[in-house]
N, C-alpha and C positions, 0 to 999 in steps of 0.2 A: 805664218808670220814670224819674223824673227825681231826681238826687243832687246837694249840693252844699253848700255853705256858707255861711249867714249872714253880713254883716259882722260882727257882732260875736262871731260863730265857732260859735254853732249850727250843728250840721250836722242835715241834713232828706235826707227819702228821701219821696216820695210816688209812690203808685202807682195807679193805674187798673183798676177789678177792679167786674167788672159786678153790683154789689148793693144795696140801697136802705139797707143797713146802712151806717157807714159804721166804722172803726175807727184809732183812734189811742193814739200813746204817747210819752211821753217816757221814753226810758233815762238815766240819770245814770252815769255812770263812777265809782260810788263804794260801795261795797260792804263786806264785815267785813273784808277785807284792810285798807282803806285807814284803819283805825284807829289808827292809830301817834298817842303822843301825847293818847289820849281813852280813855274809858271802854270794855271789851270791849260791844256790843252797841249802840251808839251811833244805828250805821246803819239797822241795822232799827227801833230807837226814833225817831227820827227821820221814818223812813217814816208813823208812826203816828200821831206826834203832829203832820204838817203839814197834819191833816185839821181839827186843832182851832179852825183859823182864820189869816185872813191879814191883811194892814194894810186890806183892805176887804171882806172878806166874813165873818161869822159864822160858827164851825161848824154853827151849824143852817139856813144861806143852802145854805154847800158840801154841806153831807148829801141836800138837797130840790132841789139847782142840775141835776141832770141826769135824779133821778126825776120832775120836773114835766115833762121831756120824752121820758119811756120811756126813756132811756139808763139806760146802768152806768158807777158809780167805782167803781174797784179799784186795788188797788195790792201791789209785793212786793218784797222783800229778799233777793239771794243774796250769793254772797261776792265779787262782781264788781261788781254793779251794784245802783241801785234804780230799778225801774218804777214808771211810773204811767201806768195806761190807762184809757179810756175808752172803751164801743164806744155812738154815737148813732145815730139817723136822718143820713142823708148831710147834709140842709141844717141840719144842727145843729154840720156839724163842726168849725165857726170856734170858735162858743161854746165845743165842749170842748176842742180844742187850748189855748185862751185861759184853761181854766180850768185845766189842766195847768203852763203855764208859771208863773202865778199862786201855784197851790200850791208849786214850786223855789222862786220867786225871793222872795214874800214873806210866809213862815209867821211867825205872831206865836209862835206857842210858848207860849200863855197858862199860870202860873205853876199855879193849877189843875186845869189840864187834865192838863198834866206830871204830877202828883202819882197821879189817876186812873187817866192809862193806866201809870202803872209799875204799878199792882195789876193790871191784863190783861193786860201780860206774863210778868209774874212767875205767873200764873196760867198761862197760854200754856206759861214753862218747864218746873211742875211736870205740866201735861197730857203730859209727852214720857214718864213714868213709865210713865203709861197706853197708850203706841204703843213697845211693844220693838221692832218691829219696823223703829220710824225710827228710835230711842234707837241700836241695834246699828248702823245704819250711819254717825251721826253720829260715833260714837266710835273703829268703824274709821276713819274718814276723819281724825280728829283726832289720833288714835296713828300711823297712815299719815304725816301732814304735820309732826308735832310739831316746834315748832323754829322752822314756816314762818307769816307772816301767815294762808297760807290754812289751816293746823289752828282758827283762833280759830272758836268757836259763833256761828253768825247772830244766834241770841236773847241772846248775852250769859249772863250767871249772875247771879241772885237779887244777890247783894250789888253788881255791878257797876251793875244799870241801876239799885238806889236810891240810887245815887251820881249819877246824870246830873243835870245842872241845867239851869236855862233858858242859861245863860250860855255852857255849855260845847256847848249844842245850836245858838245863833246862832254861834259858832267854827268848829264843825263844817260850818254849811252855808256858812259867807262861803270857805270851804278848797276847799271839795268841790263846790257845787253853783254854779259858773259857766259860763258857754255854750258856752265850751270843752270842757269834760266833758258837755255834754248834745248828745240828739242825738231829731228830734222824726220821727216816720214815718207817714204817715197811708197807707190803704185805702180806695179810696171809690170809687164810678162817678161821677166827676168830671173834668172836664178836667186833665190833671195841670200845665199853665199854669196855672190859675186857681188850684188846690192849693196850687203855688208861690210865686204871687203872697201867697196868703192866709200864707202858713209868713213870709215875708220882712215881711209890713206888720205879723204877731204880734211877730214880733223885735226891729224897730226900735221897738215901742210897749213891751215891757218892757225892754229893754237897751241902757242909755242909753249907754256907755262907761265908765261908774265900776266897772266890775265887775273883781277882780283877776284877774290870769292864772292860767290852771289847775294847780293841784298834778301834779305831776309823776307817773307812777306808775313807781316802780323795780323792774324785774323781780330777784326773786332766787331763786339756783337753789336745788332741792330737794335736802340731805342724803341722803345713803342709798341707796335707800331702808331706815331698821331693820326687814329682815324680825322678825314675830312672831306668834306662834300661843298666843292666849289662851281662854282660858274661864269665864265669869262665872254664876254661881251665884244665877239668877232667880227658883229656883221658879216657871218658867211652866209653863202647859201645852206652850203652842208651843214649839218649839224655834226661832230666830233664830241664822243664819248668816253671815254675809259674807267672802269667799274673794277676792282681787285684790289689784295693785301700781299701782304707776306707770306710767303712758303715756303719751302723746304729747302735748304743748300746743296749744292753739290754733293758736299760730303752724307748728307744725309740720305743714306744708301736706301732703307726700305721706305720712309719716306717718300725721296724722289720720284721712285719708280711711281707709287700710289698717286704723286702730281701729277705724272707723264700723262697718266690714264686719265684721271679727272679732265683735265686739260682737253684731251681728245674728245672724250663722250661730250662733254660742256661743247666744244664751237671748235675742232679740228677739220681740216682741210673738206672732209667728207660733206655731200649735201645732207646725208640723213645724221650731222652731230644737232645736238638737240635745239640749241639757241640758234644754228642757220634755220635747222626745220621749219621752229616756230617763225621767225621772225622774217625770213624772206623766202623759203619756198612755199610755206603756207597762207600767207599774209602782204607779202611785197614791202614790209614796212622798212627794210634797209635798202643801201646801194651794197653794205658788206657788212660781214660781223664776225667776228676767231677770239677765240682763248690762248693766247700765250704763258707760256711757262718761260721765265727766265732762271738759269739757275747759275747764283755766283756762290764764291766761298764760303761768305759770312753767311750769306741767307740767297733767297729766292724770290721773285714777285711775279704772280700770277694774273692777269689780266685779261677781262675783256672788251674788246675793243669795237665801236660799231660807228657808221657812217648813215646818217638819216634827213629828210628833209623835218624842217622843224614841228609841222605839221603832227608828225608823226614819232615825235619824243617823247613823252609820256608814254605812249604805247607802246614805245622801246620798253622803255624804262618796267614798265610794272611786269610785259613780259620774259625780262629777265629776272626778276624779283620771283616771277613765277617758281621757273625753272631751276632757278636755284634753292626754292623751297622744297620742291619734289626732292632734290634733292639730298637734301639735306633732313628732310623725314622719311623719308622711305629708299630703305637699301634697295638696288639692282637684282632681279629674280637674278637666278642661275642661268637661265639663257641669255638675258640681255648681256650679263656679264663673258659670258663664253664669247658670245659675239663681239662683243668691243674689244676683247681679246686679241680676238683675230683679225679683226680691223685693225689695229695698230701694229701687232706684230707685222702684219702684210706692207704699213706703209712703212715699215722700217727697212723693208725685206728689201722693196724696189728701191728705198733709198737709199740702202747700202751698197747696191748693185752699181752705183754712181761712184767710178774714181776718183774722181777729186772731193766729193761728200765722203768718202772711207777715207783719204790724206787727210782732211782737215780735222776728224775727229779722230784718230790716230794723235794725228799733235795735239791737241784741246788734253786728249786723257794724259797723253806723258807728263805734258806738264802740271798736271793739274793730283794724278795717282802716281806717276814712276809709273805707268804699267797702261796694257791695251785691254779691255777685258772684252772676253769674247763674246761669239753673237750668243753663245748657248747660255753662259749667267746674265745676260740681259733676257733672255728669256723665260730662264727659269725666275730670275726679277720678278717679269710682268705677270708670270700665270700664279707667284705667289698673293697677287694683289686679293683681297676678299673684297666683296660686298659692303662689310661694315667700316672695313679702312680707305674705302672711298668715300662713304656717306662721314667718316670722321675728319678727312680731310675738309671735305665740302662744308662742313659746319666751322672749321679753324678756321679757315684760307676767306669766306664768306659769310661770316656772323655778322652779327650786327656792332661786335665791340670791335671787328678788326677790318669791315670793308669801307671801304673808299672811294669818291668818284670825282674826275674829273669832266668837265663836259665845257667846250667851245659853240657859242653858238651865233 
């Protein structure tokens, strides 16, 4: 893998990965945090409408530009960052890197267009009615953060994005989207010289020097956290859960790593992590249930998340209360711990193995370290985790001064 920096401060990550696919992305360092100053929802609007066209191509050139060559455009919005990827045939992948910078640097924002896509997000917003099961955790996570940039909704609110204008949308990208906050990562069976070569001759053809310097992003710490234990009155079938505090940030390197794991043994993808075990291979008491780990700058939030008939809430409830008691009094023997080990490392392994999973987190690190770190210090990361820095996470992340629960019913 080769890393490094553009003169005019693109940073690029390309890598060599034996597939006839080829896959790229541009990250932007700019996300629903960095709203200060603009309308709640900006970012992800934004995202949306710079498909609508640019100072030289038409939205219906850009919609037809990569399916005449079997390729995909895509694109997404979190509270960190916006993507834009594309995965082609490898001798295609000038044209889509080209079309990626294209779409940053020079989206016309047609007045029309703008008008259009506010009715498909606002549409977008009221479909969250329909999915409790996202609704429940966007609201933990907003009551969790209250106070903080990262509590703001990705999508913004109904009143907010019919307030966005074309004017305040050209502001927002001259802010936010300069080559200093972007960062370009390709995957390709490719010589990663040539990759190189190609990333550098893109750069200097759109970024002439006139570009201003990058808004700065100012970390700030998280309040609290206000533990709270609410209950909202859905008349669902389902029952929706969500149980979790605060965790470790991004930057919080031994930390993190000790989340990762927590996270996994707690309720990862596996049937035998321990709250699926209990709670629906053993018992049937869910329809699902997983521990997420979110990690931003400022901080991180931990959660678990379960789907139940109401019947069988309580039952949820105490047997996660269980499990997180074991927990948190008794460290993991040496074998269990070897073993989840290697559970995790393995599901990193296959998901590494995934090009456009290896592109997206390629950009995520640039932007986020200046740097790609390799699979071998994410490993030696994980196998430094002990026993007790689990069990002390688990007592932080899960005490009774810092957990939290949402629950829809």
């Amino acid at each position: 893998m080769l890393v490094g920096k553009a003169p005019s401060g693109l940073g690029y990550a390309v890598k060599r990965s034996g597939r006839s696919v080829g896959y790229c992305s541009l990250t932007i360092k700019c996300g629903t945090r960095d709203e200060d100053g603009f309308h709640s929802g900006i970012a992800h609007f934004a995202e949306h409408t710079i498909f609508k066209g640019t100072a030289r191509k038409s939205a219906r050139v850009i919609n037809s530009y990569l399916d005449r060559l079997g390729g995909d455009l895509n694109a997404f919005t979190t509270k960190e960052e916006i993507v834009l990827q594309a995965t082609v045939l490898k001798e295609d992948l000038g044209k889509a890197a080209g079309l990626l910078l294209e779409l940053a640097t020079s989206p016309a924002f047609p007045e029309d267009d703008i008008e259009i896509e506010k009715g498909v997000v606002i549409d977008e917003i009221g479909s969250y009615k329909d999915s409790p099961s996202e609704e429940v955790y966007d609201k933990f996570e907003e009551t969790l953060l209250a106070g903080h940039p990262l509590a703001r909704p990705i999508l913004g609110t109904t009143a907010s994005v019919r307030k966005i204008t074309r004017q305040e949308l050209i502001r927002f990208r001259d802010k936010r989207f300069t080559p200093g906050n972007m960062a370009l990562s390709i995957v390709a069976d490719i010589d990663e010289r040539k990759l190189e070569r190609e990333v550098l001759r893109l750069s200097e053809k759109v970024f002439d020097g006139s570009w201003a310097e990058s808004a700065e992003r100012i970390l700030q710490p998280v309040d609290g956290p206000a533990v709270f234990n609410k209950r909202v009155d859905k008349r669902n079938h389902e029952v929706n859960a969500v149980i979790g505090g605060l965790a470790p940030s991004l930057y919080d390197k031994e930390e993190r790593f000790t989340a990762i794991l927590l996270a996994n043994i707690l309720g990862g993808p596996a049937s035998n992590s321990k709250l699926n075990d209990l709670l629906r291979e053993r018992n049937g008491w869910v329809y699902g249930v997983e521990t997420s780990y979110t990690q931003y700058s400022d901080t991180g939030v931990m959660a678990i998340t379960l789907g139940c008939d109401r019947s069988n809430l309580d039952k949820c409830l105490k047997g996660v209360e269980k499990v997180l008691r074991k927990m948190q009094d008794d460290p993991l023997s040496d074998s269990a711990l070897k073993a989840s080990k290697k559970q995790l490392l393995g599901q990193l392994a296959i998901s590494s193995d995934n090009g456009e999973t290896q592109c997206l987190s390629m950009g995520k690190s640039l932007v986020s370290f200046g740097a790609v770190a390799s699979e071998e210090s994410n490993r030696a990361a994980i196998e430094a985790v002990t026993a007790e820095r689990i069990r002390d996470a688990a007592r932080k992340i899960f005490g009774p001064g810092t957990l939290s629960s949402l629950i829809f019913l």
